[in-house]
C-alpha positions, 0 to 999 in steps of 0.5 A: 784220734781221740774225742774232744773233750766235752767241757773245756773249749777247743784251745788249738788247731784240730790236732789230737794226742795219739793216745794208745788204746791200751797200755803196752808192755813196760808203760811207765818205766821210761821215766825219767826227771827232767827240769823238776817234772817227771816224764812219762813214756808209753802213753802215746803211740807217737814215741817223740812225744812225751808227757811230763808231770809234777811229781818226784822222781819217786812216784810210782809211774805205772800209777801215775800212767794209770791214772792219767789214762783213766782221767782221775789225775787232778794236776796240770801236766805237759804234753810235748811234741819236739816242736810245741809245748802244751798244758793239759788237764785230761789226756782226751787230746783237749789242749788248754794251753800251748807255746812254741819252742822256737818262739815261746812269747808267740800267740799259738792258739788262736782265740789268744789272738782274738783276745789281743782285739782289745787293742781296738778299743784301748790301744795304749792300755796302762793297766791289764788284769788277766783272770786265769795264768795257764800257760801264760800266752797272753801275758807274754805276749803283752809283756813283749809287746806292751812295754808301758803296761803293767800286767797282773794275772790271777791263778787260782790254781797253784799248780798252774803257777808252778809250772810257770818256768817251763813256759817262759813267763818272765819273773815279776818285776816292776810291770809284770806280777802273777798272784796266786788267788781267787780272780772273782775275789780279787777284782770284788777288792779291786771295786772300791781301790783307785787304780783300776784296769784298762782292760779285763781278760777272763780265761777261766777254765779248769778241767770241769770248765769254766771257774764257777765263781767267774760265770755269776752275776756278782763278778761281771758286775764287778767287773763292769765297776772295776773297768770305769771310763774307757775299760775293755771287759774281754772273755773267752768262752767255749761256743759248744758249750750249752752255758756259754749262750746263758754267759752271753746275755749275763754279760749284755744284761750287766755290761749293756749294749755292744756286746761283741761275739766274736766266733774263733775257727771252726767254732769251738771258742767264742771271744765276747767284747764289752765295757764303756769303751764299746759305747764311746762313738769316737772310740769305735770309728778309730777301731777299724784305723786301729786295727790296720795298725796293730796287725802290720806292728803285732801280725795279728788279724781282726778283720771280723771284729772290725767288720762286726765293729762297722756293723754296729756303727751302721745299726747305730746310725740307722736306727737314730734315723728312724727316730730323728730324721735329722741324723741321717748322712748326707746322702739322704736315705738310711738302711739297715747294715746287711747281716751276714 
């Protein structure tokens, strides 16, 4: 089992490629074209799993080997398994994105079903922005099961959109667009343009990490102008990395108080919730009665975000008794919410 690799966030399960540690004899002439990607043997010690790359059949395979061995490939490639398909940018055992074979519009990862916790705050949005395509998880998934949705994700990285048919991701259409384009500047042209989104998911990262442009100040504000009344601003960050805390109190100091954190598994990514929807009282006391309802439709779980959605209610509650005691509940007492 190789390293985690120590920029981008964990995107599934605790599963690892089996890389071999040296090259055996013959690596790279098991090539073959397949679908308009090279497919490369040799690279791992499971021999049912493959590694398939944008290149022409021509391409020197003991080179391309080489270089993804040695971390200096700079294009998305798949990894596959018989069972799952998943894009990669380094050959670490770091996994970006993943689909199901069997299923292909099914949420594998599981920060993507984190993400979906929007639907708490804004269960029936008109409009979706997505900043970063990668294997497309969420706008399948939103395409599928959102069918009064428009959807528009933004991919700054042609060869990610390239790979689009091999994951499944349906062709534009009326409700459905993929732009290739820089996501910060698109939604800075989005500021003054009448039909702004609902709902903001951000899942910028490429084999460096997260998208520069996407980490600034000037694009959560942006961001916070675009969403207006009632808007879901939604990032996945990765919790292990140093900067992501930093990323954090960018979004509280824009957005302003809720901020959501939700942790995801064992730690390895952290789902961050903010925008007016989280400051609209009504819209956080129907959360709970929400989510119920989307995970018996979706089988999807929020039950910590909506704990952490009570929790807020409570502090709410208790601290405008402190300052007037007149809001207290019928009870009579208020307490602080007990934080585990």
């Amino acid at each position: 089992m190789t390293r985690q690799s120590d920029r981008l966030p964990q995107r599934r399960r605790m599963t690892r490629l089996n890389v071999a540690s040296s090259p055996p004899d013959g690596w790279g002439l098991m090539s073959r074209k397949d679908e308009d990607l090279l497919s490369l043997g040799g690279l791992t010690i499971d021999p049912g799993t493959l590694v398939r790359v944008l290149e022409p059949t021509a391409a020197a395979s003991a080179v391309l080997c080489q270089r993804l061995m040695s971390g200096t490939y700079d294009k998305p490639f798949l990894v596959e398994d018989g069972k799952h398909r998943a894009m990669c940018f380094t050959i670490d055992g770091s996994v970006q994105s993943e689909m199901r074979l069997d299923d292909p519009d099914a949420l594998v990862n599981d920060y993507t079903r984190k993400m979906m916790g929007f639907l708490l705050f804004c269960p029936e949005p008109r409009r979706v922005l997505m900043i970063g395509l990668g294997g497309g998880s969420l706008v399948k998934f939103c395409n599928r099961h959102l069918p009064s949705t428009h959807i528009t994700a933004i991919e700054i990285d042609a060869n990610v959109i390239a790979l689009r048919s091999h994951f499944k991701i349906p062709p534009d259409g009326t409700d459905l667009r993929v732009i290739h384009g820089d996501g910060a500047r698109y939604v800075a042209d989005l500021v003054d343009v009448a039909e702004f989104p609902d709902v903001l998911l951000v899942d910028a990262y490429d084999r460096n990490g997260i998208s520069p442009s996407i980490a600034e100040y000037e694009f959560l504000e942006h961001a916070r102008r675009i969403l207006k009344d009632g808007g879901v601003f939604v990032m996945n960050l990765a919790a292990h990395e140093s900067a992501s805390s930093m990323q954090l109190e960018r979004i509280r100091h824009v957005f302003g108080d809720p901020v959501i954190p939700v942790t995801v598994g064992w730690g390895g990514n952290m789902v961050v919730f903010a925008g007016p929807a989280l400051r609209d009282r009504r819209r956080l006391e129907t959360a709970p009665e929400n989510a119920r309802r989307v995970e018996r439709t979706l089988d999807l779980d929020f039950r910590i975000l909506s704990g952490l959605v009570q929790r807020h209610l409570q502090q709410a509650q208790y601290e405008a008794a402190q300052l007037d005691p007149a809001q207290l509940p019928a009870t009579g007492s208020a307490r602080p919410p007990e934080w585990t």
